[in-house]
C-alpha positions in Angstrom: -14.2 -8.7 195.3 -14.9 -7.4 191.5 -18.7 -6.4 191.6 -18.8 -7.2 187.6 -20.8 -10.0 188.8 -23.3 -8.1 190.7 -24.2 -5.5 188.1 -24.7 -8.1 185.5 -28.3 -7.8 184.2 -29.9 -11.3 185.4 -32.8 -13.2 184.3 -34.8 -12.7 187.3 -34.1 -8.4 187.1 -35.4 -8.5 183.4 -38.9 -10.8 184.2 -39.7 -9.2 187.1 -43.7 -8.5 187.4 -43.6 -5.1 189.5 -40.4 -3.6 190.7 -41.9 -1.0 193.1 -39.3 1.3 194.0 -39.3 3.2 197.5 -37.4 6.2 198.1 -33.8 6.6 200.0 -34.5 8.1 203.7 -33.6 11.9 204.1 -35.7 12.0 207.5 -35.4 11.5 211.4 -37.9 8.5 211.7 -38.7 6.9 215.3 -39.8 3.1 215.3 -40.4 -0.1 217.5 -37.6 -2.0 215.1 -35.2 -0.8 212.6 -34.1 -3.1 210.0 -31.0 -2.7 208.1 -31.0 -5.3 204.8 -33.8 -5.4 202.6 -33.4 -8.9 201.3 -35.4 -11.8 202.0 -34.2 -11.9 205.9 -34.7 -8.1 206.3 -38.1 -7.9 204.4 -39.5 -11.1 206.2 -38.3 -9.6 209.5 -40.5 -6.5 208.9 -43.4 -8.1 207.6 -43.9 -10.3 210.8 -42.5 -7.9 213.3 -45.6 -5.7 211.6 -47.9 -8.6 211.4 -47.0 -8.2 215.6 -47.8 -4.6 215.7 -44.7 -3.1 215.9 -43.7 0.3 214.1 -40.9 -0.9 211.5 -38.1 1.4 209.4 -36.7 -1.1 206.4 -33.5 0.5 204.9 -31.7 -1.2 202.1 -28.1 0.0 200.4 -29.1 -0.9 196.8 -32.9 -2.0 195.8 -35.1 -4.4 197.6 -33.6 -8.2 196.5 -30.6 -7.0 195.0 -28.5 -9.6 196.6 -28.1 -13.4 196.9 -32.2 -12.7 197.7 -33.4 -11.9 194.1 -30.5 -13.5 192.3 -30.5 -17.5 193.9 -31.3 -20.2 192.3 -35.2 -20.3 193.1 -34.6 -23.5 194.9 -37.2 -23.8 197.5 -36.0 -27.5 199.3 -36.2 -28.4 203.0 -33.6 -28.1 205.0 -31.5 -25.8 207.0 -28.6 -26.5 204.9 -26.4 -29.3 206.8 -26.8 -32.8 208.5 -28.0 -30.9 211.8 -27.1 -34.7 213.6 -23.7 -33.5 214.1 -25.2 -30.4 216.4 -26.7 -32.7 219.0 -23.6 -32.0 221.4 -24.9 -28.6 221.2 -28.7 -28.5 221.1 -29.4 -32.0 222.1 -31.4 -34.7 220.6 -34.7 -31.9 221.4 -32.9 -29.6 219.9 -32.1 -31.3 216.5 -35.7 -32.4 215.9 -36.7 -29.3 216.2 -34.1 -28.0 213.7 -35.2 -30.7 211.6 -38.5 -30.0 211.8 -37.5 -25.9 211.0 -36.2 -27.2 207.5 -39.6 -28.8 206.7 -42.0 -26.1 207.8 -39.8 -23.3 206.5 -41.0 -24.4 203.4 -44.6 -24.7 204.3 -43.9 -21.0 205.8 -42.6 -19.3 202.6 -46.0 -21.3 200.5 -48.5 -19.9 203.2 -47.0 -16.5 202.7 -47.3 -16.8 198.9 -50.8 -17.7 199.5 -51.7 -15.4 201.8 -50.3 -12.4 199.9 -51.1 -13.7 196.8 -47.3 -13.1 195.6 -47.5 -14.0 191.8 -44.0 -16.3 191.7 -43.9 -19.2 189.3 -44.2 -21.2 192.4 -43.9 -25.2 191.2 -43.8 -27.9 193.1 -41.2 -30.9 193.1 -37.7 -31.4 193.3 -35.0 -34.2 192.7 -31.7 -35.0 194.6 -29.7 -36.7 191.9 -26.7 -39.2 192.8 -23.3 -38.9 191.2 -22.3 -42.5 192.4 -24.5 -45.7 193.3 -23.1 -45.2 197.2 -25.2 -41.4 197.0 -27.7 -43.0 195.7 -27.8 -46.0 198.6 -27.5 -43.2 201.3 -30.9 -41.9 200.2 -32.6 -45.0 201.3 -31.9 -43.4 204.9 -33.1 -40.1 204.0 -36.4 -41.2 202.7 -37.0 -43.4 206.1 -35.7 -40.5 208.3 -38.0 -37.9 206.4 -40.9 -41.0 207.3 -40.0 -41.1 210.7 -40.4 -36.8 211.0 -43.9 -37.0 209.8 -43.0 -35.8 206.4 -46.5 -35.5 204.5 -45.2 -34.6 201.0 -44.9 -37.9 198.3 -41.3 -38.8 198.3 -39.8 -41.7 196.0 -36.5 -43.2 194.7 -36.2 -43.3 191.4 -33.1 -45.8 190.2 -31.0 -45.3 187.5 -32.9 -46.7 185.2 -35.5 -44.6 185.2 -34.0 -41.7 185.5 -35.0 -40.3 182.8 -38.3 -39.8 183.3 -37.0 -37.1 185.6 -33.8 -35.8 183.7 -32.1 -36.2 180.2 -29.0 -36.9 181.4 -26.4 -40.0 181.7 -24.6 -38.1 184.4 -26.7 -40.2 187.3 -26.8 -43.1 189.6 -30.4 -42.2 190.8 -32.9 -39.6 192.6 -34.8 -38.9 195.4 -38.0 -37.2 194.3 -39.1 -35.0 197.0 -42.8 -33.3 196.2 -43.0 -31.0 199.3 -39.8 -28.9 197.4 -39.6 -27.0 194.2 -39.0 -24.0 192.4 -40.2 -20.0 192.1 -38.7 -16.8 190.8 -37.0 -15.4 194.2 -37.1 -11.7 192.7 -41.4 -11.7 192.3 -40.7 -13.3 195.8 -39.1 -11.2 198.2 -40.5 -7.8 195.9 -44.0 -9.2 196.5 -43.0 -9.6 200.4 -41.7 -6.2 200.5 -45.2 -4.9 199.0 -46.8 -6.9 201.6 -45.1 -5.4 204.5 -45.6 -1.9 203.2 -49.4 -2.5 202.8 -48.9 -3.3 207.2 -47.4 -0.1 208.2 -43.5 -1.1 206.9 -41.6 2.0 205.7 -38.7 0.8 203.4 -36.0 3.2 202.0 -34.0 2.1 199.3 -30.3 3.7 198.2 -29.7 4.0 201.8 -26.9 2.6 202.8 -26.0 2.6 206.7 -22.8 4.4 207.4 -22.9 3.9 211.2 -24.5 3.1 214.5 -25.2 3.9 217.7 -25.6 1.9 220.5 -27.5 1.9 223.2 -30.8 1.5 225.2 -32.3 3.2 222.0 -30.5 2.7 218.6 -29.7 5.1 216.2 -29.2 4.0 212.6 -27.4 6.9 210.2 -27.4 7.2 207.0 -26.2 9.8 204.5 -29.4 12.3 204.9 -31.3 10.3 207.5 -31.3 8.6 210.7 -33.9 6.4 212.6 -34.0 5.8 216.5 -35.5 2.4 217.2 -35.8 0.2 220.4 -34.5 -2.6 218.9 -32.2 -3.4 215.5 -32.2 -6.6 212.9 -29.1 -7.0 210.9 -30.0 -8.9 207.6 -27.3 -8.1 205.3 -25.9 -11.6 205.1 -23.0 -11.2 202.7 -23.2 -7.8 202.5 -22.7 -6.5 206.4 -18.9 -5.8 206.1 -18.2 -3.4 208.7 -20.7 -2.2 209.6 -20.9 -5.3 212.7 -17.2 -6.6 212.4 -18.1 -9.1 215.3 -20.5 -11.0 212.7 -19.0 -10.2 209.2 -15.8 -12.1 210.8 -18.3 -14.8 210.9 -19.4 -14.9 207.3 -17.3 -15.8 204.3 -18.7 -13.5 201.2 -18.5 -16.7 197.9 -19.3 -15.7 194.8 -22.0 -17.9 193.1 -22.8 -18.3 189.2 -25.8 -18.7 187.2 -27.0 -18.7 183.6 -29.7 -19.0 181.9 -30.8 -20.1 178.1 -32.8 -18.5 175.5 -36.6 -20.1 175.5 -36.6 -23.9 174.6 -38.9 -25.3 172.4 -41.9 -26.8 174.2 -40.5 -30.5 173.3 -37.5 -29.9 173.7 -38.0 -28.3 177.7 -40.7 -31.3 178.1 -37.4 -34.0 177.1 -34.8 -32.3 179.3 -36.9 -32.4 182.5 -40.2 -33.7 181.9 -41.8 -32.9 185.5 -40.5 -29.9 185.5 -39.1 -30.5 188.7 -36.2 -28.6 190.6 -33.0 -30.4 190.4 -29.8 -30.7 192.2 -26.6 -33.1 192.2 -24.4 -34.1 195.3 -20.9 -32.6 194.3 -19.0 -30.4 197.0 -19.0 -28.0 193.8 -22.7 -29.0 193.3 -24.6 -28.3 190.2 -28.4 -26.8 190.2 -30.9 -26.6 187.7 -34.2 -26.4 186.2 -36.9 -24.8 183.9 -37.8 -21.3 184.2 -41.6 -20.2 183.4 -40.8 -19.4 179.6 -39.5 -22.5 179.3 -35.4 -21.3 179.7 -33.0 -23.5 181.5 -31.0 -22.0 184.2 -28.8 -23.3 185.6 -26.4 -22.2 188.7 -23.2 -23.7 191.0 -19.5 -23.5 190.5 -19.0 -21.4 193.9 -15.9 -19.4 194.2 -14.2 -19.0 197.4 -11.2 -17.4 195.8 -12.1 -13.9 195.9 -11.9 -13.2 192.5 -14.9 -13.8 189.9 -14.4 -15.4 186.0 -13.7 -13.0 183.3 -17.0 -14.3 181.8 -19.7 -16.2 183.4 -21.3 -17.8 180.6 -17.8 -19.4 179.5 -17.3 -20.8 182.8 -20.7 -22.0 183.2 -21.0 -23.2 179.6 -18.7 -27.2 180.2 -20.6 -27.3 183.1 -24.2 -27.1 181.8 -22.6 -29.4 178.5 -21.8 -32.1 180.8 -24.5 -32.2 182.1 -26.7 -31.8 178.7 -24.5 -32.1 175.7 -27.6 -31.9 173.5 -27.9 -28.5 173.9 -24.0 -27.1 172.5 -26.1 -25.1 170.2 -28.2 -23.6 172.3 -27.7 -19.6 173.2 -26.9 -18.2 176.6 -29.1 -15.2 177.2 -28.2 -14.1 180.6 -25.4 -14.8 183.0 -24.9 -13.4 186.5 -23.6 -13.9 190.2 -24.1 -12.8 193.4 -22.4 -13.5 196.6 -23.6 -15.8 199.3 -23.2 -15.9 203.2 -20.7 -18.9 203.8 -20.1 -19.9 207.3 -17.7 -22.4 208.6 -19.9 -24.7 209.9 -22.7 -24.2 206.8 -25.3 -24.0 209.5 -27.0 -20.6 209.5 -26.2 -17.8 212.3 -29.1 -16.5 214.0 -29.2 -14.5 217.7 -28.1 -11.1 219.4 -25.2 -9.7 220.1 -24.1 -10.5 223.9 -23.0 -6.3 223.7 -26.1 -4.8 222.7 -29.2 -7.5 223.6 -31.2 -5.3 221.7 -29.3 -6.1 218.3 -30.7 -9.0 216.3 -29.4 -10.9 213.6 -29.4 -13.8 210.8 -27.0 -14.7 208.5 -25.1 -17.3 206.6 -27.2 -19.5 204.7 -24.8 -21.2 202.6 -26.4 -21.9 199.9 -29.9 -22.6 201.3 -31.5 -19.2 202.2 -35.1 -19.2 200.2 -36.7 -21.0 202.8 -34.5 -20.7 205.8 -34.0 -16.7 205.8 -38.1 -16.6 206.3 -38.0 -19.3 209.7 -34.8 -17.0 211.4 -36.6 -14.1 210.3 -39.8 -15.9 212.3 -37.8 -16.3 215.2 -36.4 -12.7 215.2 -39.5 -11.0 215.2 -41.2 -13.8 217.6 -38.1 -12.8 220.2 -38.2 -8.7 219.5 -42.2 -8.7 220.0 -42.6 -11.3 223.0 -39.4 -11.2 224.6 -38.7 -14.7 223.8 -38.2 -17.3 221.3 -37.5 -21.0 221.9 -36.6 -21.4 218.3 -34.1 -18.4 218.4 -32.2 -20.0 221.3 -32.1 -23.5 219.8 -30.3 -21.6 217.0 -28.5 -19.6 219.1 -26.6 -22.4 221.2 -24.7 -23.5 218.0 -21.2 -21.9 218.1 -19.8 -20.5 215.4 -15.9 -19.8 214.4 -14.7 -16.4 213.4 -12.7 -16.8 210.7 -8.6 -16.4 211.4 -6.7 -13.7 210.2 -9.3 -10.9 209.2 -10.8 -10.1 205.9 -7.7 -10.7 203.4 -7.2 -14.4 204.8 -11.0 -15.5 205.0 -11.3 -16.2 201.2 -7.8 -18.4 200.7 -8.6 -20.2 203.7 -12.0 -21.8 203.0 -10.8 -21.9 199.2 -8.1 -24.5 200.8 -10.5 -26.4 202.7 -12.9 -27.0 199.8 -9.8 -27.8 197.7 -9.4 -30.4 199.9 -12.9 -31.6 200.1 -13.1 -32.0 196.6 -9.8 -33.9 196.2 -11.8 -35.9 199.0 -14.7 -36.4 196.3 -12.4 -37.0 193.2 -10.6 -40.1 195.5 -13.5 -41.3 196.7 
């Protein structure tokens, strides 16, 4: 895939607050737990495998949240990503309140870490599920009651369409769901505030390090170009990004492309009329939209997947109809940055988190789909819960989901899932 949308200079790159920067490994290290990916997986992973006492080596290809980590959304909603109801055959009906329970305290988890660490991140709380047709809109009548029947302690409300409104200016909508335990930050501060955090425990992260191979074994030996590190155990947390380094799990994965732009600065009344809570927001297409206000006041604004392999010759223009349908007051408004990143796709959309059956000592999540800000910091949880105690109820509810490898290697992956969501959305258009 073109990396043109990778290098693209994003919103969340230029308003960072303090881009540390660690140097690339050109050492022999020994540690408890190597962890290869320093995105929001990786970096959580070492910061509660330290907050265990074990010895960690963090190395990271590029810089710390260069990927999906530091370039999302900043969409911090419950969930694991998927109706986990359809798992039960798997997991049992245990087994899916506890992953349903995972989605909601993930979120308390990545709060209590920004508190704890006191991680400056535009953290904001409230989001909105908006309905494209009235049927959407009638289905979150059950979501509301199942969310009451969990225990859910955060406000939630439906909000009809016609008041919506008061929570979006947009005619685009048959209604919300108002969720107040969800909302919005700036991943980047995030996961760079995390990695500051597990340094100040002991952590030593390498940037500009990319793995070139391992070895296996009762010990594990991670190489790099000028290094190498000899660990007990081994997290994989590349996501998107593993390749081949683990072909048994990058078969796994799909690697999407995902778009998003952001404004200039909006006029105070003029951010106050669009969305007057300030709330995240977030439609119910297959191709879904995602949007919201930014801490200057800019609204960015993020979907239009691309399972095709190949990225548009310019974001902004492919981003632009979209964000006009939406808003068609602002056609005069100026685009200041556009960017992508790719995202972990899996078959199923349900994340992949275990060891390798091979090497027992191997550990890995991946394959968020779409829904990684709070669900990379529960695997990562479980990870270092199983590395440090020798066990983790939570990592083997995970585990016992199955999960396809995709047919045909590498070149067929991306025209076969582009297929199936062509057909999901001719689903949606005829629906």
């Amino acid at each position: 895939m073109p990396h043109m949308n990778e290098h693209a200079a994003s919103y969340y790159a230029a308003t960072a607050r303090q881009a540390a920067t660690y140097p690339a490994l050109d050492q022999q290290l020994h540690a408890d737990v190597c962890v290869i990916g320093g995105g929001l997986t990786g970096v959580n992973a070492a910061l509660e495998l330290a907050e265990h006492g074990l010895s960690v080596v963090l190395l990271e290809a590029r810089r710390i949240g260069w990927g999906a980590s530091g370039r999302n959304g900043g969409q911090l909603i419950r969930g694991i990503g998927h109706e986990v109801s359809g798992f039960a055959r798997h997991v049992g009906q245990d087994g899916v309140r506890y992953l349903q329970q995972a989605g909601i305290e993930s979120v308390a988890l990545v709060a209590r870490r920004i508190e704890q660490y006191g991680i400056d991140c535009d953290l904001r709380w409230g989001f909105c599920e908006l309905a494209n047709t009235p049927a959407q809109f009638a289905a979150f009548s059950d979501e509301q009651r199942n969310l009451a029947e969990l225990g859910y302690r955060h406000e939630t409300r439906l909000v009809g369409p016609e008041r919506i409104h008061e929570i979006v200016a947009s005619d685009q909508y048959a209604g919300g769901l108002v969720d107040m335990g969800s909302g919005h930050l700036h991943p980047l501060d995030l996961v760079q505030g995390e990695a500051r955090a597990a340094q100040g425990l002991g952590v030593r992260l390498f940037e500009q390090s990319p793995v070139l191979r391992i070895e296996h074994g009762s010990r594990v030996t991670v190489h790099t170009a000028r290094g190498k590190v000899h660990a007990q155990s081994l997290v994989l947390g590349c996501n998107a990004h593993l390749d081949e380094l683990e072909p048994r799990l990058s078969g796994k994965v799909l690697p999407a492309g995902s778009y998003v732009m952001a404004t200039e600065p909006l006029p105070e009344h003029v951010a106050q009329t669009l969305i007057p809570q300030n709330m995240a927001l977030c439609d119910q297409k297959v191709g879904l939209d995602y949007y919201r206000l930014t801490a200057d006041r800019r609204l960015l604004f993020g979907g239009a997947c691309h399972y095709s392999g190949r990225d548009p010759k310019d974001i902004g223009a492919y981003m632009r109809p979209k964000v006009l349908k939406v808003f068609p007051q602002l056609a005069d408004v100026r685009l200041d940055y556009q960017w992508g990143g790719m995202i972990g796709i899996t078959a199923n959309r349900f994340p992949q988190v275990g060891r390798l059956r091979q090497h027992p000592n191997v550990y890995y999540a991946q394959g968020y789909s779409g829904h990684g800000l709070n669900v990379t910091h529960w695997t990562a949880k479980l990870l270092a819960e199983a590395i440090a105690t020798g066990h983790s109820q939570g990592l083997d509810v995970f585990s016992a989901v199955p999960h396809l490898t995709f047919p045909g290697g590498k070149a067929l992956r991306s025209p076969l899932l582009a297929l199936g969501m062509l057909w999901y959305r001719l689903r949606e258009a005829l629906g």
